[in-house]
C-alpha positions as CSV (number, residue, x, y, z in Angstrom):
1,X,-24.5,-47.7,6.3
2,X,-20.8,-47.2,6.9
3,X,-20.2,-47.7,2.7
4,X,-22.8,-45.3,1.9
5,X,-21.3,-43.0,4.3
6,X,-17.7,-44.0,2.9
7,X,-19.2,-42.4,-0.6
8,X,-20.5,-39.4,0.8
9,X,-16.9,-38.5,2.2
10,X,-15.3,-39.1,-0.8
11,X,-18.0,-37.5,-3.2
12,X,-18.1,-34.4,-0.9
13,X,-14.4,-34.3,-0.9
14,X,-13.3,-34.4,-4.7
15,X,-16.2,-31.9,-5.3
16,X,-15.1,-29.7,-2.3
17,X,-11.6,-29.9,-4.4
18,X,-13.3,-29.4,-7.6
19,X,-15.2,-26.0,-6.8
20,X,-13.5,-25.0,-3.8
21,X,-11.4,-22.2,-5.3
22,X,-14.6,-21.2,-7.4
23,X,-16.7,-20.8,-4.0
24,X,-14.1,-18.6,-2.6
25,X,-14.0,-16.2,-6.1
26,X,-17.4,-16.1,-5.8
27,X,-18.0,-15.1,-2.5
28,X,-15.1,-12.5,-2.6
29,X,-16.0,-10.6,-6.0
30,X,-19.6,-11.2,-4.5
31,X,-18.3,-8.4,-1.6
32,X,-16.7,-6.4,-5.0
33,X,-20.1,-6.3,-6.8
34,X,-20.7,-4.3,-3.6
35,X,-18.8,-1.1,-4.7
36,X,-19.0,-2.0,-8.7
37,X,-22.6,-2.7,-9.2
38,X,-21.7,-4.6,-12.3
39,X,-20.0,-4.2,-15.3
40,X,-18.8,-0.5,-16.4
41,X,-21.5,1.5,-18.3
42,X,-22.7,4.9,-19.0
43,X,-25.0,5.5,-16.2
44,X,-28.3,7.5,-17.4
45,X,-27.9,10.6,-15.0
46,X,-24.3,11.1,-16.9
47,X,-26.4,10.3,-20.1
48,X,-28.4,13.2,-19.8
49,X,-25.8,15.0,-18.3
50,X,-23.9,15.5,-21.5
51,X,-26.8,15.8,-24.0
52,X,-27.0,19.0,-25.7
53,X,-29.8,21.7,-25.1
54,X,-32.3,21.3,-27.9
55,X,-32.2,23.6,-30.6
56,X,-36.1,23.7,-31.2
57,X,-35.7,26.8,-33.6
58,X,-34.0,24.7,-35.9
59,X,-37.0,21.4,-35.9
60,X,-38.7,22.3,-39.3
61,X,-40.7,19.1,-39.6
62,X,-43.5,16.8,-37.1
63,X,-42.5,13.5,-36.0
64,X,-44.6,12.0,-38.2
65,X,-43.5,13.5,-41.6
66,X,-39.2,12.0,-40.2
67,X,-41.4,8.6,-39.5
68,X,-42.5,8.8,-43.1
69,X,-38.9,10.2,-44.2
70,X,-37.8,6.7,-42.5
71,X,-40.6,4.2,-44.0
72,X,-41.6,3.5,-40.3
73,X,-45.1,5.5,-40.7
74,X,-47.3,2.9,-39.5
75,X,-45.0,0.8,-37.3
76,X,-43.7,4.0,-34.8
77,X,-43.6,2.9,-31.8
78,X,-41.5,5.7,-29.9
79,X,-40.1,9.0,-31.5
80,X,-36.9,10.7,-29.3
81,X,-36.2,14.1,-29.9
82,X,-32.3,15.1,-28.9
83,X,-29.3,16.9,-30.7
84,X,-26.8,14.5,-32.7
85,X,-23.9,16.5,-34.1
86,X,-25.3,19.6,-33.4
87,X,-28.7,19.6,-35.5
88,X,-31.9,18.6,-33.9
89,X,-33.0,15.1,-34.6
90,X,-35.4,12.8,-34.5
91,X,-34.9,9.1,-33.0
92,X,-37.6,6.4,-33.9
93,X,-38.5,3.1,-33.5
94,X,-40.7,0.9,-35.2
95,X,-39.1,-2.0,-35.1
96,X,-36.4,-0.8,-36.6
97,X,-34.3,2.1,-35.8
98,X,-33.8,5.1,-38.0
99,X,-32.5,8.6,-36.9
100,X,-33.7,11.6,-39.3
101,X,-32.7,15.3,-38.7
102,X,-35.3,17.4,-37.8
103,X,-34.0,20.3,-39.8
104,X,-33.7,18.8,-43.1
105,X,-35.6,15.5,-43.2
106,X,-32.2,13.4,-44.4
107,X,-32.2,10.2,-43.1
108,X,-28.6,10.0,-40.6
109,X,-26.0,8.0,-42.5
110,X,-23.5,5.7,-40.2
111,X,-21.1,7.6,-38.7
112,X,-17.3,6.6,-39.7
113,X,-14.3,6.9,-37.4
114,X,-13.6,10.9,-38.2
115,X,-17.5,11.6,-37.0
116,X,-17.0,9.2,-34.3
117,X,-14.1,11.1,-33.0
118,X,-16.6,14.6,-33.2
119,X,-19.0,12.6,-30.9
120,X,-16.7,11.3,-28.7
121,X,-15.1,14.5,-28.1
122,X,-18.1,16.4,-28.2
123,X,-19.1,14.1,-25.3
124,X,-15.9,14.4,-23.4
125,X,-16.1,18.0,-23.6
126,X,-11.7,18.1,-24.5
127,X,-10.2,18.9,-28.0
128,X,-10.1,16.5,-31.3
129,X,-6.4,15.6,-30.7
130,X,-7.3,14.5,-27.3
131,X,-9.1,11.4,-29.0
132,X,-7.4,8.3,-30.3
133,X,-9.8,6.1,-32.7
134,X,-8.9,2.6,-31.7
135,X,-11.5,0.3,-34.3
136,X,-14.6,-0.6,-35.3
137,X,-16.0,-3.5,-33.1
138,X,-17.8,-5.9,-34.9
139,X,-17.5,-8.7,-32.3
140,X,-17.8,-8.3,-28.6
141,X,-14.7,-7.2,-26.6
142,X,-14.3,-7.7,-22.5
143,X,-16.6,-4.9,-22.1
144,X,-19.2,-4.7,-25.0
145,X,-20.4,-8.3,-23.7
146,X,-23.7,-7.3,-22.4
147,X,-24.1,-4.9,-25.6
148,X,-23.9,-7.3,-28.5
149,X,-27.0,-6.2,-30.1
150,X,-26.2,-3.0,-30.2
151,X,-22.3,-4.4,-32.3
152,X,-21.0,-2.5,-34.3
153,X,-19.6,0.1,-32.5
154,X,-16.6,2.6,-32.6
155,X,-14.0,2.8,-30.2
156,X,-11.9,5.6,-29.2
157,X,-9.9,6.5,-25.7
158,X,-9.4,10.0,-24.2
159,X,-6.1,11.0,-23.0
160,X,-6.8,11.4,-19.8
161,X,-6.2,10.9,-16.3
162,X,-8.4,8.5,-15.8
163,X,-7.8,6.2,-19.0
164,X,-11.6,6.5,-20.7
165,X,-12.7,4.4,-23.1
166,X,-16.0,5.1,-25.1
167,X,-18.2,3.0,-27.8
168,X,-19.9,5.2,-30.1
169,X,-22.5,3.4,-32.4
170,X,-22.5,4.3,-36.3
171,X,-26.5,3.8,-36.5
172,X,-27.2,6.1,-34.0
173,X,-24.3,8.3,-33.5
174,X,-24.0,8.6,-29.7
175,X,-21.9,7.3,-26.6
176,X,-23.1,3.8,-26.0
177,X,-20.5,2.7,-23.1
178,X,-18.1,4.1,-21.0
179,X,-15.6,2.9,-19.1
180,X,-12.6,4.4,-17.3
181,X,-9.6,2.2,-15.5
182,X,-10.8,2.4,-12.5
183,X,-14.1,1.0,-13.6
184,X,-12.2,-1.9,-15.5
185,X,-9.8,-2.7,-12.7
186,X,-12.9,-2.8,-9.9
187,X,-14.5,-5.3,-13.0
188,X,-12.1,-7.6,-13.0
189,X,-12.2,-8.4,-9.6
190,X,-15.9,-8.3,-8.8
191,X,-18.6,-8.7,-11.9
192,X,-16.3,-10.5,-14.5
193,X,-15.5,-14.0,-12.0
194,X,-18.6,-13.5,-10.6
195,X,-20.5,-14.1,-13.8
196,X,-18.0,-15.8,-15.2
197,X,-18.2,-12.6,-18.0
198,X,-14.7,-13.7,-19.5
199,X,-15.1,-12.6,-23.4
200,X,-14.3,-16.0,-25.0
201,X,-17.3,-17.7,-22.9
202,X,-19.9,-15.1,-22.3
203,X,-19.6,-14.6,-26.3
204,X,-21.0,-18.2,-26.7
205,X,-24.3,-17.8,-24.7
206,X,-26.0,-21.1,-24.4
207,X,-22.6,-22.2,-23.5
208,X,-22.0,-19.8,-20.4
209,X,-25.9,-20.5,-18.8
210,X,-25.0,-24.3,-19.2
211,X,-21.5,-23.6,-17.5
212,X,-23.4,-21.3,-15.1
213,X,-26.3,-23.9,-14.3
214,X,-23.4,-26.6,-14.2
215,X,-21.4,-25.4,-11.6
216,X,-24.3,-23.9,-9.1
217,X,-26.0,-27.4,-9.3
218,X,-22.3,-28.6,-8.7
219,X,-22.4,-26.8,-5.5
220,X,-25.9,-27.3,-4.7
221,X,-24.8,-30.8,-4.2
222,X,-21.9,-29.9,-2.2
223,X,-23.3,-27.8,0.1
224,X,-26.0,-31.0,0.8
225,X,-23.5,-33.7,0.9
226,X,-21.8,-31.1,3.4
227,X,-24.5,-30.8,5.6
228,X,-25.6,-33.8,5.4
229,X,-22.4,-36.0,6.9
230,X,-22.1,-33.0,9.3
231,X,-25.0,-34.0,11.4
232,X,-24.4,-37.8,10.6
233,X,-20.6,-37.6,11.6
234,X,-22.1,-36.4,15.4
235,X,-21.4,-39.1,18.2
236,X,-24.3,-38.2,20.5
237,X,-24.5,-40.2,23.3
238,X,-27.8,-40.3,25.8
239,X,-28.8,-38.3,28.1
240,X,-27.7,-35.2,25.6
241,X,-26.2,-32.6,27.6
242,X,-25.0,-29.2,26.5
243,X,-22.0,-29.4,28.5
244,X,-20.5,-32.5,26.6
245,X,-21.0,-31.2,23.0
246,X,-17.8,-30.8,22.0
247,X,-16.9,-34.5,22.9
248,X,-19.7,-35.3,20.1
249,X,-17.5,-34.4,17.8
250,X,-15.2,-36.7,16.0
251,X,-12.5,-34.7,14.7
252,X,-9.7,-32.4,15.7
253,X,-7.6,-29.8,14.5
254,X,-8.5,-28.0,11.3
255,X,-11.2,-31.5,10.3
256,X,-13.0,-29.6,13.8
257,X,-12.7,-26.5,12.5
258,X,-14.1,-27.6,9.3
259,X,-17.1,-29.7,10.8
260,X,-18.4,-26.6,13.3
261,X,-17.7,-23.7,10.3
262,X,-19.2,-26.4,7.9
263,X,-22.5,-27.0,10.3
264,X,-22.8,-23.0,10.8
265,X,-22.6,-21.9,7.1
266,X,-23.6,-24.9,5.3
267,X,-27.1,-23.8,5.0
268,X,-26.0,-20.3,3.9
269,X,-24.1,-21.3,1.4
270,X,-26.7,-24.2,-0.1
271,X,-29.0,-21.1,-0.2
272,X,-26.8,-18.5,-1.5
273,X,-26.0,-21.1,-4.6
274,X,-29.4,-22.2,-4.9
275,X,-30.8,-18.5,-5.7
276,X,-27.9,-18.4,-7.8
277,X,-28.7,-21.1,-9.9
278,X,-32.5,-20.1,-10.0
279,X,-31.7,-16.3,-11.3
280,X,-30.6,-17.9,-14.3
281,X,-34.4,-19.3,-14.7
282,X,-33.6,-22.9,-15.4
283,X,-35.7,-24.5,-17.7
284,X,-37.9,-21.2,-18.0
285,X,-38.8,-21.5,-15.0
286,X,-40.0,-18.1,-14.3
287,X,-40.9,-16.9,-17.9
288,X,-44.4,-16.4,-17.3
């Protein structure tokens, strides 16, 4: 008993030591995510906020002749009516996407960086000069992590007060993402360590689940191995008696500290990582 005991000390120890500092990042950008709510985007209510009223005068063709315009006849799924660039268009899906103008029938042709700057000023509602084209994305930044498939994309900042960023895409010549520095700073200390959204592993997806799934297992085991020699470590003697249950504990200083706060939160925390580690739907788990 006393060398399997001897293992569990030094097993919860070196693992305490090993994800220690990533249980405190998690738990504070856990209060962060609070405020943030995630990783920067552009919200649908500010979406529709800065659409343009629809020109309907202007439609001279059905949905159905633009799906036909687009080869996506008998695979439509959903057809989007908005105002790209000014002229009334048609958005479609059939599997594929395809934008035609509702006033001419002409199929939308990728938008390069000097139309990209008309939409993203357009969105912004502030003069040409006030945009700055930065590039064309082809591979995920810190921020376009969660939008791969929607890569390539333009991007351009406003000179502005609050330092905004926005993605246009070429293929459907809209705002796809914004983000201003506020929204970046509050990122950084909240969604970003608390996915573990840092570009160079999030880019690699089966890599950041296994990392993910890794690390909460990790501290599954910890938080056991915790609890675990916390109620063996207890000297109770007989008759058990309220009044003498500090003397059942072996330890002083901050090792007492450590074995009460350990007791009290050691179930929180193996459940708090445990639902962690099941929202990532090991195994496909919950696929059905």
């Amino acid at each position: 008993m006393a060398q399997i005991l001897k293992w569990l000390i030094l097993s919860h120890r070196y693992l305490g030591l090993a994800l220690g500092l990533l249980f405190v990042v998690w738990f504070a950008s856990g209060i962060g995510m609070i405020y943030a709510r995630g990783m920067p985007s552009l919200t649908e209510e500010l979406r529709l906020e800065r659409l343009e009223p629809l020109d309907l005068e202007s439609v001279r063709m059905m949905p159905m002749e633009a799906a036909e315009r687009a080869g996506l006849g008998d695979s439509l799924v959903s057809v989007t009516l908005l105002m790209v660039m000014d002229r009334p268009a048609y958005r479609l899906d059939g599997g594929s996407a395809a934008t035609v103008f509702a006033d001419t029938g002409e199929l939308m042709p990728e938008l390069g960086p000097v139309r990209a700057r008309e939409v993203a000023g357009r969105f912004m509602d502030v003069a040409p000069e006030r945009v700055r084209y930065e590039r064309l994305l082809t591979r995920a930044d810190q921020w376009t992590v969660a939008e791969q498939r929607q890569l390539p994309l333009h991007k351009l900042s406003i000179d502005d007060e609050r330092g905004t960023q926005l993605y246009v895409s070429p293929e459907a010549g809209e705002v796809t993402l914004l983000t201003t520095r506020a929204s970046r700073a509050l990122a950084w200390i909240s969604a970003i360590p608390h996915w573990l959204y840092f570009t160079p592993l999030r880019v690699r997806q089966t890599l950041w689940t296994n990392t993910i799934l890794f690390t909460a297992g990790l501290g599954c085991v910890l938080a056991i191995l915790g609890i675990t020699l916390g109620i063996l470590q207890f000297r109770f003697s007989r008759p058990f008696r309220w009044s003498r249950i500090r003397s059942y504990i072996p330890y002083t200083g901050w090792m007492r500290w450590h074995h009460i706060t350990g007791l009290a939160f050691g179930v929180l925390a193996l459940t708090w990582v445990f639902s962690g580690l099941l929202s990532m739907e090991p195994l496909g788990w919950a696929s059905g």
